[in-house]
N, C-alpha and C positions, 0 to 999 in steps of 0.2 A: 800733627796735621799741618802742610805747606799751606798758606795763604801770601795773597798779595797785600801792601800795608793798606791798600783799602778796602778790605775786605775786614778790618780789623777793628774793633770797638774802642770807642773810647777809655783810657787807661788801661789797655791791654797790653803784655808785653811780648817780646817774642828775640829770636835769637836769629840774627840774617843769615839765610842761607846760599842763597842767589839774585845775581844784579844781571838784571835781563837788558834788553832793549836793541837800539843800532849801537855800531862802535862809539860814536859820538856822545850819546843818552848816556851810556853805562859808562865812559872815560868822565863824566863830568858829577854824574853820582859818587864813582869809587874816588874823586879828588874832593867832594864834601867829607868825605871821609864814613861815609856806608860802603860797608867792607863787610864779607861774610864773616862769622862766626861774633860781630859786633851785637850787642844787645840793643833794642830799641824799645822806648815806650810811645805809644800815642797819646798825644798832650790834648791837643785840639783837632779839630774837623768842621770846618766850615760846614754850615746845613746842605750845601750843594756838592761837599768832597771834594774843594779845590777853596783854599791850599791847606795841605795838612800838616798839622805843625808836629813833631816827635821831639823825643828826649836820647839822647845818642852822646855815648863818648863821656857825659858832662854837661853838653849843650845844647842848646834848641835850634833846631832847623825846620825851616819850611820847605814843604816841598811843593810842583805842581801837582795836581791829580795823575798827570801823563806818566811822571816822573815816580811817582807811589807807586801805580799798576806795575811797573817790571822790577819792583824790590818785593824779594818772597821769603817770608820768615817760617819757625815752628814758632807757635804760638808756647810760651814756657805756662 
């Protein structure tokens, strides 16, 4: 099942499929280094879904909410 990472539950994990957005949005995601077939967890979620924090790579990154919406995983 394709979801957006905010669409995604707390401690869920999932395997990135697709890095959406304008060129600008997605050159600056795929150099945080979310990249398809990267695994992701979600760490934290603000009550308001911005910012969301994930586990990726090793490390923890924040994202904005804008930024979450056009990264799309299969939920593993």
């Amino acid at each position: 099942m394709l979801r957006s990472l905010t669409e995604m539950k707390l401690s869920e994990k999932g395997r990135i499929t697709k890095v959406g957005g304008d060129r600008a949005l997605r050159r600056r995601i795929l150099d945080m280094g979310v990249v398809p077939n990267a695994e992701v967890e979600i760490e934290r979620m603000a009550p308001l879904g911005d910012p969301v924090e994930i586990k990726i790579k090793g490390y923890h990154l924040s994202l904005r909410k804008g930024e979450a919406a056009n990264i799309y995983v299969e939920v593993l």
